[in-house]
KOLSETOR-518748 format. One line per field, with one value per atom (N, C-alpha, C, O): residue number from 1; residue in three letters; atom name; x, y, z. Coordinates in nm, 4 decimals, padded with zeros to 6 digits. Layout:
N
i = (NUM:...)
aa = (ALA:...)
at = (CA:...)
east = (X:...)
north = (Y:...)
up = (Z:...)
This chain:
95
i = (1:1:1:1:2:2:2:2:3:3:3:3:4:4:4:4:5:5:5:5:6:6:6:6:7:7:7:7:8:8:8:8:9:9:9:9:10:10:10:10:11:11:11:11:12:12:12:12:13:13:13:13:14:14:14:14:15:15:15:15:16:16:16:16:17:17:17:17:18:18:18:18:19:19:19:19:20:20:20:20:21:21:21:21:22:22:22:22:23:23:23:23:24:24:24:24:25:25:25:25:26:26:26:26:27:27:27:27:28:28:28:28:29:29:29:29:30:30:30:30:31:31:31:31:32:32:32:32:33:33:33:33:34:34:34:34:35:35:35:35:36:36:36:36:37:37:37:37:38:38:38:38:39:39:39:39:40:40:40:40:41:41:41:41:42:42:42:42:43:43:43:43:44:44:44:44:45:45:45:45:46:46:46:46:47:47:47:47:48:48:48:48:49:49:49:49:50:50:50:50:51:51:51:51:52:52:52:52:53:53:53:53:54:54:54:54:55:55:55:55:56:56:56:56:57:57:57:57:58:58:58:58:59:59:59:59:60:60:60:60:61:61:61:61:62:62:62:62:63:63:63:63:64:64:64:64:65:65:65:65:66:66:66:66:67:67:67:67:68:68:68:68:69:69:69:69:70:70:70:70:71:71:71:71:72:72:72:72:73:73:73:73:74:74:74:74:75:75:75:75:76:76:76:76:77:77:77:77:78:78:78:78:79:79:79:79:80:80:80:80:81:81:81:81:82:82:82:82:83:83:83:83:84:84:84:84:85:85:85:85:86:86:86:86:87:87:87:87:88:88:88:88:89:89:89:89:90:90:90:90:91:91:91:91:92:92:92:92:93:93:93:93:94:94:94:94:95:95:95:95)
aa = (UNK:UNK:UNK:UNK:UNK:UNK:UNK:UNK:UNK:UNK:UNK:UNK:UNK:UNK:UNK:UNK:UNK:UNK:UNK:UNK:UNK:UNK:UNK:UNK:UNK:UNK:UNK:UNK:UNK:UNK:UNK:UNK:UNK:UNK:UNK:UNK:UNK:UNK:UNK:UNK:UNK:UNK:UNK:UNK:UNK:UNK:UNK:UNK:UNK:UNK:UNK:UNK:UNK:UNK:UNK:UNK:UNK:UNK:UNK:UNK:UNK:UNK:UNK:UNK:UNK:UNK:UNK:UNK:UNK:UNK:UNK:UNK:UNK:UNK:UNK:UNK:UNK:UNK:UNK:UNK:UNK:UNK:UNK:UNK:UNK:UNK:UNK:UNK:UNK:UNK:UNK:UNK:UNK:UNK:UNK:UNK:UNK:UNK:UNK:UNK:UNK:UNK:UNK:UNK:UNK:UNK:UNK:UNK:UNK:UNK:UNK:UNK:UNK:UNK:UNK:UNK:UNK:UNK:UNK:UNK:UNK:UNK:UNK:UNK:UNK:UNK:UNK:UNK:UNK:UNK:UNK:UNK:UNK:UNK:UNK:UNK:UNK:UNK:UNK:UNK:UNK:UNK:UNK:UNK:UNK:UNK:UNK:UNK:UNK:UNK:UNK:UNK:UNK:UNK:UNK:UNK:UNK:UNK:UNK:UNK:UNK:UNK:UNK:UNK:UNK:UNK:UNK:UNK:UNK:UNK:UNK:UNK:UNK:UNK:UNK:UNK:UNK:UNK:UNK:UNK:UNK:UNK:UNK:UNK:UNK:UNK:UNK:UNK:UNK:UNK:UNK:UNK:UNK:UNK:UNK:UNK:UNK:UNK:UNK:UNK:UNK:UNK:UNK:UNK:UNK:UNK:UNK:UNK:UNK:UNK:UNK:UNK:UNK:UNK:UNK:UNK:UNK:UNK:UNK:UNK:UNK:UNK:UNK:UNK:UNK:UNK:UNK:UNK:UNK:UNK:UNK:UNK:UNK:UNK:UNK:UNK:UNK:UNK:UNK:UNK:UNK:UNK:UNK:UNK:UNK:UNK:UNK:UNK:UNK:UNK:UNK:UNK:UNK:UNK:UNK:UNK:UNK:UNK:UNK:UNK:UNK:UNK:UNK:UNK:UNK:UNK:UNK:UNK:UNK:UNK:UNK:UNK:UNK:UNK:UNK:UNK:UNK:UNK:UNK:UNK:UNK:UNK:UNK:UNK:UNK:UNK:UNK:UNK:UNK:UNK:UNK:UNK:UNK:UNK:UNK:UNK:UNK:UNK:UNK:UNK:UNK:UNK:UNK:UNK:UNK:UNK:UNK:UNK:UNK:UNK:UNK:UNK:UNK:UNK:UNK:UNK:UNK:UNK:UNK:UNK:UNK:UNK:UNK:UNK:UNK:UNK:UNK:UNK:UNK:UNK:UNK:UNK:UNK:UNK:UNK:UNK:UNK:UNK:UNK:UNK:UNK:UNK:UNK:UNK:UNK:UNK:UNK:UNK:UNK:UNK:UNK:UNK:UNK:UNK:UNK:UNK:UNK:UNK:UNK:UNK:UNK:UNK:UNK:UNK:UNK:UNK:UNK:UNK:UNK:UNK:UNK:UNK:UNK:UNK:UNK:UNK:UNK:UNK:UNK:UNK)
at = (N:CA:C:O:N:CA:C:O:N:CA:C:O:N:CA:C:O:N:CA:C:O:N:CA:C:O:N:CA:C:O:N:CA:C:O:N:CA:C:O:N:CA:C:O:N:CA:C:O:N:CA:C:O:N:CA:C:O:N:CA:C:O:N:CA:C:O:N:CA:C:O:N:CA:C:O:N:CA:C:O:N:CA:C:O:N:CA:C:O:N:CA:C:O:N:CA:C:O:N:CA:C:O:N:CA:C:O:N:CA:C:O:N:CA:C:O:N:CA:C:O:N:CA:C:O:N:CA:C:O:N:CA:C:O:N:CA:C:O:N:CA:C:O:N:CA:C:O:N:CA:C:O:N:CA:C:O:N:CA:C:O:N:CA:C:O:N:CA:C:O:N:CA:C:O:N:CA:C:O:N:CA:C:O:N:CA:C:O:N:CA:C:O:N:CA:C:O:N:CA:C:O:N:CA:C:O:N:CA:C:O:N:CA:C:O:N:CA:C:O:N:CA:C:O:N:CA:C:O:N:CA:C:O:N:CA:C:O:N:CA:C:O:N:CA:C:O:N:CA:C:O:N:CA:C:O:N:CA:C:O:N:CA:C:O:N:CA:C:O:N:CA:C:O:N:CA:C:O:N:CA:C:O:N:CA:C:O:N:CA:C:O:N:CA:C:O:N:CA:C:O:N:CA:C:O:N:CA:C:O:N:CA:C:O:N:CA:C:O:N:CA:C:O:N:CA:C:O:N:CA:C:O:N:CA:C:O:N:CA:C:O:N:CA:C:O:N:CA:C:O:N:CA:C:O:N:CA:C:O:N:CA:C:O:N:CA:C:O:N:CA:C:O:N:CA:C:O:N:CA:C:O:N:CA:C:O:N:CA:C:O:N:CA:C:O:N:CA:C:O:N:CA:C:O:N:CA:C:O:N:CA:C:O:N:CA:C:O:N:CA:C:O:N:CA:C:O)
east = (-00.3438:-00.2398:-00.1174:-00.0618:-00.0666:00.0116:00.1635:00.2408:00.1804:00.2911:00.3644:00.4845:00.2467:00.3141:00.4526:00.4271:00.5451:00.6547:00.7615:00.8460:00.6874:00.7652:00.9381:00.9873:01.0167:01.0998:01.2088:01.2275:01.2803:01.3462:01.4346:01.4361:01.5200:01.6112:01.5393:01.5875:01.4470:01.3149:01.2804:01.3355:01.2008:01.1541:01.2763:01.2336:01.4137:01.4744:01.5254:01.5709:01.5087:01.5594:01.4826:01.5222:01.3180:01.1684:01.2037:01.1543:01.2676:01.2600:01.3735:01.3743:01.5178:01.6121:01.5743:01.6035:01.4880:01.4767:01.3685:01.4208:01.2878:01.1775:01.2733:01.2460:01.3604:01.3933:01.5065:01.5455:01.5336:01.6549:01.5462:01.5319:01.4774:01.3569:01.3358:01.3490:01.2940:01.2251:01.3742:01.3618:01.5456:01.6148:01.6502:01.7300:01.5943:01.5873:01.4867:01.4919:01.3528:01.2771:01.2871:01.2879:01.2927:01.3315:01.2726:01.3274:01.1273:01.0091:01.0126:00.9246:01.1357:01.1438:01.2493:01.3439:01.2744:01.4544:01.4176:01.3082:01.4815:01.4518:01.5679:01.6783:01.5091:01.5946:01.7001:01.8206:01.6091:01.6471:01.6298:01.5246:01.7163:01.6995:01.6656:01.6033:01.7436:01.7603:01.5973:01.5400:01.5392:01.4268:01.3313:01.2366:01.3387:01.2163:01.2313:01.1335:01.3705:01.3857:01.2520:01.1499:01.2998:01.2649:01.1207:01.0541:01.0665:00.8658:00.8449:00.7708:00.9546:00.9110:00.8823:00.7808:00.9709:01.0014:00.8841:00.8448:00.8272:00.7028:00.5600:00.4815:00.5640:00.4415:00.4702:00.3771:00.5269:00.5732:00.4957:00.3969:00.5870:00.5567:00.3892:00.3176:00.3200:00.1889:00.1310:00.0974:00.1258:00.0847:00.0760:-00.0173:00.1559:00.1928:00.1379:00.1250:00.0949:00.0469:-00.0664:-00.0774:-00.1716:-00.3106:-00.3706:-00.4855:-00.2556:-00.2573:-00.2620:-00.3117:-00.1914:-00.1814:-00.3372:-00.4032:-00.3724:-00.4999:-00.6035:-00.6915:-00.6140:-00.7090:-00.7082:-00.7837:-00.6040:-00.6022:-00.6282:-00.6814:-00.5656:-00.6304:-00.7931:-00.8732:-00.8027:-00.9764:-01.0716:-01.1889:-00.9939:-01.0725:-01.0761:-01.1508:-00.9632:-00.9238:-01.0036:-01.0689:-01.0206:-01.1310:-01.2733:-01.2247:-01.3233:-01.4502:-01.4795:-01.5607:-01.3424:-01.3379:-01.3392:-01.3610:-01.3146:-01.3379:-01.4108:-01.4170:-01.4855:-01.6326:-01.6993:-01.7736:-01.6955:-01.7626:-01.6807:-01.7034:-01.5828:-01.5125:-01.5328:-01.4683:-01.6331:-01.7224:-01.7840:-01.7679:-01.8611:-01.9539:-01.8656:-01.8855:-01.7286:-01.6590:-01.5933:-01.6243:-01.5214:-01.5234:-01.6332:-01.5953:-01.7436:-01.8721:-01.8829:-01.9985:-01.8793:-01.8950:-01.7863:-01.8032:-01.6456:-01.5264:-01.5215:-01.5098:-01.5302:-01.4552:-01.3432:-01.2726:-01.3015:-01.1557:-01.0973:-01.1337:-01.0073:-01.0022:-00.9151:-00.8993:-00.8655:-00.7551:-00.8527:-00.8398:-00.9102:-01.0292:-01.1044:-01.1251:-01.1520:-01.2423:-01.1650:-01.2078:-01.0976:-00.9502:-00.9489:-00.9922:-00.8872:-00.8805:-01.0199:-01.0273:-01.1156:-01.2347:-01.2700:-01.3149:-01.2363:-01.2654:-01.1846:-01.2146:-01.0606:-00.9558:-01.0193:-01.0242:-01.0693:-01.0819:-01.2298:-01.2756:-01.2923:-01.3848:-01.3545:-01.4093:-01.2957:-01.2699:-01.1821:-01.1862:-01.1015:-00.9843:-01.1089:-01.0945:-01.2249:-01.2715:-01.3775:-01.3904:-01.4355:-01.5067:-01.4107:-01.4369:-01.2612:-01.1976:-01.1366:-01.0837:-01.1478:-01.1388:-00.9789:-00.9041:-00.9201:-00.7735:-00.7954:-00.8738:-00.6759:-00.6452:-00.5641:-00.4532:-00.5893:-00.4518:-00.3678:-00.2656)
north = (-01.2157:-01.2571:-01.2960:-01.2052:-01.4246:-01.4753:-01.4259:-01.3484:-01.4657:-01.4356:-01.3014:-01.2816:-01.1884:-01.0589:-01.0468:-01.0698:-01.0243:-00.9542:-00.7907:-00.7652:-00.7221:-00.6067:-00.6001:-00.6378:-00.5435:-00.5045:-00.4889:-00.3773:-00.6428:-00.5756:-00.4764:-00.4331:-00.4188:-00.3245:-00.1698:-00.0813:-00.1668:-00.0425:-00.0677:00.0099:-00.1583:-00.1247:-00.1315:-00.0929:-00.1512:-00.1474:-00.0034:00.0510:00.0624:00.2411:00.3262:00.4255:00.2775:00.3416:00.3082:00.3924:00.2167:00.2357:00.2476:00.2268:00.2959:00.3206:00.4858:00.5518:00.5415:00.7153:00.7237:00.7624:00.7039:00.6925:00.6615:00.7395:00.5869:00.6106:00.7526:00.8205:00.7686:00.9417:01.0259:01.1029:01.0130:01.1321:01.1626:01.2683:01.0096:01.0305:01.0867:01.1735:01.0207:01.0231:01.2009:01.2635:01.2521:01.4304:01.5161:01.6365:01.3908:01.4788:01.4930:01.3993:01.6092:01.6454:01.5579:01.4953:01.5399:01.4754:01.3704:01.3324:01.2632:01.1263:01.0754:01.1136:00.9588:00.9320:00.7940:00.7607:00.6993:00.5325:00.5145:00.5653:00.4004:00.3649:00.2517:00.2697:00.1238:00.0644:00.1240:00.1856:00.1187:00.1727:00.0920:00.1199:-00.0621:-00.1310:-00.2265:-00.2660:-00.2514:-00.2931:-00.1879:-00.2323:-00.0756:00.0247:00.0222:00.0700:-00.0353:-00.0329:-00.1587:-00.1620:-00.2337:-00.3685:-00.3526:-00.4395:-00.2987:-00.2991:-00.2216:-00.2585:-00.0791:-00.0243:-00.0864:-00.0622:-00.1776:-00.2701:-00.3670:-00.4081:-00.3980:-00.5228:-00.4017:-00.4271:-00.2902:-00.2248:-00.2078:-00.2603:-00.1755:-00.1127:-00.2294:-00.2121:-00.3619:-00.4792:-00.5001:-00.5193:-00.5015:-00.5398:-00.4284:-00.4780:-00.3261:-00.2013:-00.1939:-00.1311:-00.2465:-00.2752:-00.3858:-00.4026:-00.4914:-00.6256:-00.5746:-00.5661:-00.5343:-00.4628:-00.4282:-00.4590:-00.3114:-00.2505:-00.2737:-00.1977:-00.4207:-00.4937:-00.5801:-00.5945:-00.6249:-00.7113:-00.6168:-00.6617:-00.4832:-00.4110:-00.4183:-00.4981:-00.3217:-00.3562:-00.4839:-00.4806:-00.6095:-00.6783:-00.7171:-00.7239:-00.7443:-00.6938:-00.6052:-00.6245:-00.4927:-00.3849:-00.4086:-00.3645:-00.5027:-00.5098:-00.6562:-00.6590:-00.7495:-00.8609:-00.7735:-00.6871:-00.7539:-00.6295:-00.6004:-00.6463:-00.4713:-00.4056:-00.5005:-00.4505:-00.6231:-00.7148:-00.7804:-00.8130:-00.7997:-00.8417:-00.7669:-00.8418:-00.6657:-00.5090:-00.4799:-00.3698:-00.5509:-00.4885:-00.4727:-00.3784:-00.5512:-00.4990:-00.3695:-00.2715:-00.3817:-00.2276:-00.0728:00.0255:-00.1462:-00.0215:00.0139:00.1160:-00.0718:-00.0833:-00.0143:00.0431:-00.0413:00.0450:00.1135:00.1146:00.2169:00.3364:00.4420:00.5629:00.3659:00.4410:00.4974:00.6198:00.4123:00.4717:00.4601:00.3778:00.6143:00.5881:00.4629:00.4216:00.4197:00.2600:00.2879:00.2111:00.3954:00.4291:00.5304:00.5210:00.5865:00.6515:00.5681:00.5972:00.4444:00.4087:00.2826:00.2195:00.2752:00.1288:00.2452:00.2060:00.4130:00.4547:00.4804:00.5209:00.4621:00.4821:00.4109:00.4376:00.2566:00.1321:00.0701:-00.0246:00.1498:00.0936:00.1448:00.1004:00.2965:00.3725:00.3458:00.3792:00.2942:00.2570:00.0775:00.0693:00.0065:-00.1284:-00.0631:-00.1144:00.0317:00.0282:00.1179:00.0851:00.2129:00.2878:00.1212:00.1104:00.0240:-00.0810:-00.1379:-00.1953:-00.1504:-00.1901:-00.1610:-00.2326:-00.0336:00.1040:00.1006:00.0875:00.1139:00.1426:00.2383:00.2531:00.3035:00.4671:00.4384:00.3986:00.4478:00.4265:00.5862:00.6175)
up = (-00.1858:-00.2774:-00.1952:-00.1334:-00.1865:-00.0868:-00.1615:-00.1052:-00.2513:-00.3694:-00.3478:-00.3664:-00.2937:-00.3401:-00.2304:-00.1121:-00.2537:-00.2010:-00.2655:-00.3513:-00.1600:-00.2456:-00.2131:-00.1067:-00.3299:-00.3148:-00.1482:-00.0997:-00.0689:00.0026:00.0214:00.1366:-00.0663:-00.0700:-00.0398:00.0308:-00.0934:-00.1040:00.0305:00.1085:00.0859:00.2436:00.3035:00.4123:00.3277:00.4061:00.4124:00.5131:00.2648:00.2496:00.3082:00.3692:00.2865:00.3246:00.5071:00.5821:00.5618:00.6903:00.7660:00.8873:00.6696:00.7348:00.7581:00.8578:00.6156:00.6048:00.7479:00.8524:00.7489:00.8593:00.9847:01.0760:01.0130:01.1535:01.1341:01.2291:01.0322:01.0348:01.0508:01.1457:00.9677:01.0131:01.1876:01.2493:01.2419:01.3976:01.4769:01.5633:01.4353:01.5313:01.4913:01.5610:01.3975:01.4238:01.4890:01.5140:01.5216:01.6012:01.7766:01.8564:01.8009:01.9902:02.0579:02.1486:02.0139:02.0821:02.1172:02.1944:02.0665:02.0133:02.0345:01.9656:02.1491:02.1153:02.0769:02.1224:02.0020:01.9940:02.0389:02.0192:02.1294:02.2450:02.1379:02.1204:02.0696:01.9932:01.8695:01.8527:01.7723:01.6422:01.5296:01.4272:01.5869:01.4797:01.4864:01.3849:01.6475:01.6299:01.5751:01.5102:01.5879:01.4916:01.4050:01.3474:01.2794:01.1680:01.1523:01.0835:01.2311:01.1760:01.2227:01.1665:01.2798:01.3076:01.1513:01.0602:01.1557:01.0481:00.9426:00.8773:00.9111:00.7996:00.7657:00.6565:00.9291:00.8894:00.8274:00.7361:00.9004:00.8532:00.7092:00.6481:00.6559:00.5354:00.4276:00.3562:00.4471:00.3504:00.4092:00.3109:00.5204:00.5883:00.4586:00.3510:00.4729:00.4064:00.2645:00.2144:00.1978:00.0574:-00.0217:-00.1430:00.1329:00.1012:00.0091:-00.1132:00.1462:00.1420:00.0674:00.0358:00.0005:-00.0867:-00.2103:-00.2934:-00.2412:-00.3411:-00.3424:-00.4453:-00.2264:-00.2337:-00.2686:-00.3420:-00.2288:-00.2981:-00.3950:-00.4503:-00.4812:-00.6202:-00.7264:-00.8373:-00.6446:-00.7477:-00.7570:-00.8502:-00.5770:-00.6342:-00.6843:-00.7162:-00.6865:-00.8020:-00.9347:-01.0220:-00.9394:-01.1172:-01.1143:-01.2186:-01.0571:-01.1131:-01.1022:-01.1752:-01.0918:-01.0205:-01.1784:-01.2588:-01.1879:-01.2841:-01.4411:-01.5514:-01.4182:-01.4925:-01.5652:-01.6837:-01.4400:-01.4291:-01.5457:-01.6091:-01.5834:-01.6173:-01.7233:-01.7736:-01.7783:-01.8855:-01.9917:-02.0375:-02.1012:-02.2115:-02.1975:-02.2702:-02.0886:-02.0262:-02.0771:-02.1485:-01.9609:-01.9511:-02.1311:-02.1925:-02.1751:-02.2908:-02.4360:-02.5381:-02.4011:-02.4802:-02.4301:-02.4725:-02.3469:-02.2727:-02.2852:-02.2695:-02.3225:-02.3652:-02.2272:-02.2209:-02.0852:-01.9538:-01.9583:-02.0165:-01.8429:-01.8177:-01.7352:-01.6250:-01.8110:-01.6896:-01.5702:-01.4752:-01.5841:-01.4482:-01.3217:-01.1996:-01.3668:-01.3009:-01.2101:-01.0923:-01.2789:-01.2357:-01.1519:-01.0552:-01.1892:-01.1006:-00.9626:-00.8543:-00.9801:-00.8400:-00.7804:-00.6644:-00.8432:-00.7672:-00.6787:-00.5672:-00.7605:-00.7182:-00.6133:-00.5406:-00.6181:-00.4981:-00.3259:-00.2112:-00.4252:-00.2578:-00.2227:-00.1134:-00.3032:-00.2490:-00.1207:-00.0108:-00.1569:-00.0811:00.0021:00.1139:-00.0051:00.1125:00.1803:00.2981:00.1785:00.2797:00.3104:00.4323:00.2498:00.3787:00.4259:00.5317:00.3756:00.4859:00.5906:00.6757:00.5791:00.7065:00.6804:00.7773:00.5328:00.5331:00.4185:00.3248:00.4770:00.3743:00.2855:00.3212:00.1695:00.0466:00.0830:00.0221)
């Protein structure tokens, strides 16, 4: 899904908190702060992309099948997270 763009204001909060987090750990100094914001920043939206392309292919899938699920009286949210973690584990990504 080329379209999706999440929320900049949200990944820029999700990766200003993530570098306060690291600049409190001992273990850890960032030399640059403002470039780890900004890697943080690309994983975040990369991650969200993904995440989004799973889902919508679970939901055409789940589509495919929607009379079925429909006469069967399935749960449709059940089976949407079944269906997510099933494509993110062949695509060797962890929701």
């Amino acid at each position: 899904m080329a379209g999706f763009r999440p929320p900049r204001e949200r990944i820029d909060r999700l990766a200003t908190m993530l570098e306060a987090a690291l600049k409190q750990s001992a273990a850890l100094a960032l030399k640059n702060p403002a470039g780890a914001r900004a890697i943080f920043s690309n994983a975040l939206v990369e991650n969200l992309r993904i995440e989004q392309e799973i889902e919508q292919e679970t939901l055409a899938t789940l589509q495919k099948h929607g009379q079925t699920i429909y006469q069967q009286n399935a749960d449709f949210q059940n089976l949407l997270n079944q269906g997510k973690r099933v494509i993110a584990k062949k695509r060797g990504f962890v929701l």
